[in-house]
N, C-alpha and C positions, 0 to 999 in steps of 0.2 A: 363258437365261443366256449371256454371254459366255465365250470361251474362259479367260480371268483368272478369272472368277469358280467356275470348276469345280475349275481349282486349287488354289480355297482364296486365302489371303491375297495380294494381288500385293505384287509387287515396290516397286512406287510406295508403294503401303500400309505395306510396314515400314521404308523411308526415310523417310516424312513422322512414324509413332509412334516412327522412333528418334529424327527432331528433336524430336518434342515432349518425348521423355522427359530429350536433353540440355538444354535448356531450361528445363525442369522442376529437372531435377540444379542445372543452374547459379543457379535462383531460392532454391532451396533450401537449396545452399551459403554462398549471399549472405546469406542471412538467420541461418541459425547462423554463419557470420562476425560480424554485426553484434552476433550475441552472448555473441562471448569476445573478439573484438580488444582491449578496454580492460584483457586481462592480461598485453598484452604490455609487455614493460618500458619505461615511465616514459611508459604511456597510461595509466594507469589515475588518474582523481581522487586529488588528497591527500585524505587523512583524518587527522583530529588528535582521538586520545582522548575520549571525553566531551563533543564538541561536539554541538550539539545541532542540529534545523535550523528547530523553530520557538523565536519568542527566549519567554524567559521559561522554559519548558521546562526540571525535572530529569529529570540523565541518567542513569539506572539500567539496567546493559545485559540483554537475553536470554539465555537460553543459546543458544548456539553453535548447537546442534542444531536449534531454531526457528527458524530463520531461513537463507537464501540469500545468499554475496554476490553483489552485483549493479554495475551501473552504473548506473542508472536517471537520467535519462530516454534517456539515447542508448541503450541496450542495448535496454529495455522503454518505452516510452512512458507516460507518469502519466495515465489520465485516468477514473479513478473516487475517490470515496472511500465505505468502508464504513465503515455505524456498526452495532457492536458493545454488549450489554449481558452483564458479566459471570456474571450470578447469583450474587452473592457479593461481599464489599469488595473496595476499593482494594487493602488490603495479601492478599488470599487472590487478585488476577490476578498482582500481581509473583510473588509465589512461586511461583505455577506458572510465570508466564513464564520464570520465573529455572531452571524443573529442567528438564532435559534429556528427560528421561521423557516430556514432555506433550506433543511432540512441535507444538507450535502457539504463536502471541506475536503481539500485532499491536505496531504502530508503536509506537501512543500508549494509555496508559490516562488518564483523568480522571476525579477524584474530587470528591464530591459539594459541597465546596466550593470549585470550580473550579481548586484544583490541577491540574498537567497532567503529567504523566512518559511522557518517551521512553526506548520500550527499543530502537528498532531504528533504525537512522539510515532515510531514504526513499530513499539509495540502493539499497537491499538487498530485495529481496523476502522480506518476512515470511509464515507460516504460518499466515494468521488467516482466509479465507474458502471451505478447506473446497473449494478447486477453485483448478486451477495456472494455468489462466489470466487469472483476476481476480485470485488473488498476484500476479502478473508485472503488473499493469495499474494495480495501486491502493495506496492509503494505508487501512492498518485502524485505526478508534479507534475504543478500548472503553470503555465509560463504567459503571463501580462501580454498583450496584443489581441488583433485580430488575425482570424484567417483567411480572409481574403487580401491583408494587407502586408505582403513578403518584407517591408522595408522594418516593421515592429521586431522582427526577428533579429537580430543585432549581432555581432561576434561578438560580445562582451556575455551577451543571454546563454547563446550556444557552449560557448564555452566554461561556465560557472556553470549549466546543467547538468553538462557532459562531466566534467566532473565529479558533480550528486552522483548521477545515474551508475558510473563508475566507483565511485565508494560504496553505495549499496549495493552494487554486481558483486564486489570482492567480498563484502561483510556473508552476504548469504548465500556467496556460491552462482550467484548466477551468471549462464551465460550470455555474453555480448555481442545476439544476432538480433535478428528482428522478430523470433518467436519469442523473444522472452523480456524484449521492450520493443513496448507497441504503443499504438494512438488511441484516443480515447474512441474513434470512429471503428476500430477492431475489435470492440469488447462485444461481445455477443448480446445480442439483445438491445442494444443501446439506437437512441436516434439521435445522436449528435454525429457533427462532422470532425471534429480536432482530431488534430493540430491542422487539417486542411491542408490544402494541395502545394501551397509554399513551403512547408517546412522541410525541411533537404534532410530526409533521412539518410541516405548515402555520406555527405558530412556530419553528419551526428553522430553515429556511430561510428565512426572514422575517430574523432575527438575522444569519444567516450570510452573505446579500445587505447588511445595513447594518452588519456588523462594521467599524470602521477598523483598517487596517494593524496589526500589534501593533508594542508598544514593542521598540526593541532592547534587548537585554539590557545591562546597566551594563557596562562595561570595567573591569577590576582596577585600581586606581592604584599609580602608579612603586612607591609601598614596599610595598604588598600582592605585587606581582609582586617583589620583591626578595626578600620573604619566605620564599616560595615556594620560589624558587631555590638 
């Protein structure tokens, strides 16, 4: 052994771990910067009530409690989407979305005649996959049914999803395989089964690759908007 090494730690040794540690401080600062900067005043996106961000889409909101605000994509970057199955109807996910209590809400639900309802705009990190870094990463849609019961699954459902899932793919870039939309039963950490052994992923993704664009939603005209006002 060298004379340094009998010492114990040399000198050299806890200058180079105090750089690595500020370096480290400074990566790490950098990164929770990137994700509160958007509340500083007049960073932060507009928001307008009740808009929705896929068109066609009603807007019915979460509770409060369910959900994170966020900035997403600059804050957290989009690039999953999970698909969710309620166990129970369209109208038994709003209301829990809706109570404060249940402590969890994804984006979108869709019901089985391809109705679609946003409760969470996709800025915001919703409480629907059961692990905080796939909230921070992704779009949750829950789709009305059981998973044991293949007939709840409907072509009207599939197709009004596949859709979604496809407007959000093109909006943030994502790719439309099965690593970058999955079930709720592939989020790491989670014990839930959804979408369960019925759901036809191979048709799913089949639709959600040849989905076109959706329609923009209708504009109000002059005397509807005067109405209003």
């Amino acid at each position: 052994m060298g004379k340094e090494e009998k010492r114990g730690i040399s000198r050299r040794a806890v200058l180079i771990g105090g750089a690595v540690a500020v370096a480290g401080g400074a990566v790490l600062a950098r990164d929770e910067l990137r994700h509160v900067w958007w509340r500083l005043p007049g960073m932060e996106k507009k928001r307008v009530e009740g808009e929705v961000d896929h068109p066609g889409a009603e807007w019915t909101a979460a509770a409060r409690a369910n959900w994170r605000r966020a900035d997403r994509p600059d804050d957290y970057p989009i690039d999953r989407v999970v698909i969710h199955v309620v166990q129970g109807s369209y109208a038994s996910a709003l209301r829990v979305f809706k109570n404060p209590a249940h402590g969890a809400a994804a984006h979108y639900v869709v019901r089985k005649d391809g109705h679609v309802a946003q409760m969470i705009r996709e800025l915001d990190v919703a409480f629907h996959a059961g692990n905080r870094s796939m909230n921070e990463r992704s779009v949750g849609i829950e789709h009305e049914g059981f998973v044991d019961r293949p007939q709840d699954f409907t072509p009207a459902m599939y197709a009004a999803s596949a859709v979604l899932t496809a407007d959000i793919c093109r909006r943030y870039g994502i790719p439309v395989d099965r690593e970058h939309v999955i079930g709720h039963v592939e989020v790491a950490g989670t014990d839930h089964t959804d979408p369960g052994p019925h759901w036809d992923w191979d048709r799913y993704i089949r639709l959600v690759k040849a989905a076109p664009p959706p329609k923009p939603s209708p504009s109000p005209s002059p005397s509807t908007s005067r109405a209003k006002t």
